[in-house]
C-alpha positions as a Markdown table, in Angstrom:
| # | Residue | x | y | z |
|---|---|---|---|---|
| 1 | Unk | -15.7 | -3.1 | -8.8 |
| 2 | Unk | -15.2 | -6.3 | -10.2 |
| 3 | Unk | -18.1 | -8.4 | -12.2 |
| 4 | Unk | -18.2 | -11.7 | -14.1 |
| 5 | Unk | -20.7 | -14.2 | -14.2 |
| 6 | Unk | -23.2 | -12.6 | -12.7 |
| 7 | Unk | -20.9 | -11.6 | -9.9 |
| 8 | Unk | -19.9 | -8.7 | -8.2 |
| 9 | Unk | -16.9 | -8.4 | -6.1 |
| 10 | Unk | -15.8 | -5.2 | -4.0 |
| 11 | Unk | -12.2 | -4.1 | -4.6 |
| 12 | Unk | -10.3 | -2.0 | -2.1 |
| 13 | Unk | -6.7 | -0.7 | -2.3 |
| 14 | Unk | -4.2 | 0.1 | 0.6 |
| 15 | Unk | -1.0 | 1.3 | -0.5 |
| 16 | Unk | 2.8 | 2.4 | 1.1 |
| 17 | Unk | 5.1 | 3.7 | -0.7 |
| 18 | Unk | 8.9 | 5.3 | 0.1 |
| 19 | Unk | 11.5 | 6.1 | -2.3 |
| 20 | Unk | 14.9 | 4.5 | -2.2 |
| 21 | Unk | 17.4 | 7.0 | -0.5 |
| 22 | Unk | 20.5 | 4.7 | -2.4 |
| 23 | Unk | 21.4 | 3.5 | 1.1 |
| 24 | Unk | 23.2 | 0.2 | 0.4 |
| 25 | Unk | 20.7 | -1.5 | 2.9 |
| 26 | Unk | 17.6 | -1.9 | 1.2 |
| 27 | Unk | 15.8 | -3.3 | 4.2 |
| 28 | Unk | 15.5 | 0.4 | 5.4 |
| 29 | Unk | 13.6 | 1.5 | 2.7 |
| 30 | Unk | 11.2 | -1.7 | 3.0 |
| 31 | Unk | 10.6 | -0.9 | 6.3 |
| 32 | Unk | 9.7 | 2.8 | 5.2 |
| 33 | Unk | 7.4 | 1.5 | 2.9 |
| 34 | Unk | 5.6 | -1.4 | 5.5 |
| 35 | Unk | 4.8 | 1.7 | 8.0 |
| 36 | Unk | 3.5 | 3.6 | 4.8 |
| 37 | Unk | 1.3 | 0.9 | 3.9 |
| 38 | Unk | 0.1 | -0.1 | 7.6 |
| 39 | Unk | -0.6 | 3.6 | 8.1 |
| 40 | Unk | -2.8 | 3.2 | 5.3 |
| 41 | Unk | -4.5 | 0.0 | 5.9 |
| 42 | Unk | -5.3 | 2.4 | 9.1 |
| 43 | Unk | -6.5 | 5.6 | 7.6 |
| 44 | Unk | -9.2 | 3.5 | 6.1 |
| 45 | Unk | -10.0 | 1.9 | 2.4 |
| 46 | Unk | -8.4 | 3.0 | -0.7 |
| 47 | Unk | -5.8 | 4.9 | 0.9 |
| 48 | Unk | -2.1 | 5.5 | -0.5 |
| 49 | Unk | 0.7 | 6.9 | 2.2 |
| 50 | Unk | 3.9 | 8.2 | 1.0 |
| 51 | Unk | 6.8 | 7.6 | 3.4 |
């Protein structure tokens, strides 16, 4: 929770994370980490998925 001015604003958090496997393509792991993050965006608010 955020407040200024008399303001309040409602923070909420969805996170995915993956760990580099040191595979020269990168792109895999980004992908890794999208799911993660779209799985959370799905499990609800707040939510951090490790891929």
């Amino acid at each position: 929770m955020l407040a200024a001015a008399d303001t309040l604003l409602n923070v909420t958090v969805s996170v995915g994370v993956t760990l580099h496997d040191g595979h020269p393509d990168y792109q895999r792991s980004m992908q890794r980490a999208d799911q993660a993050l779209y799985q959370a965006k799905r499990s609800g608010r707040d939510r951090v998925v490790v891929c």
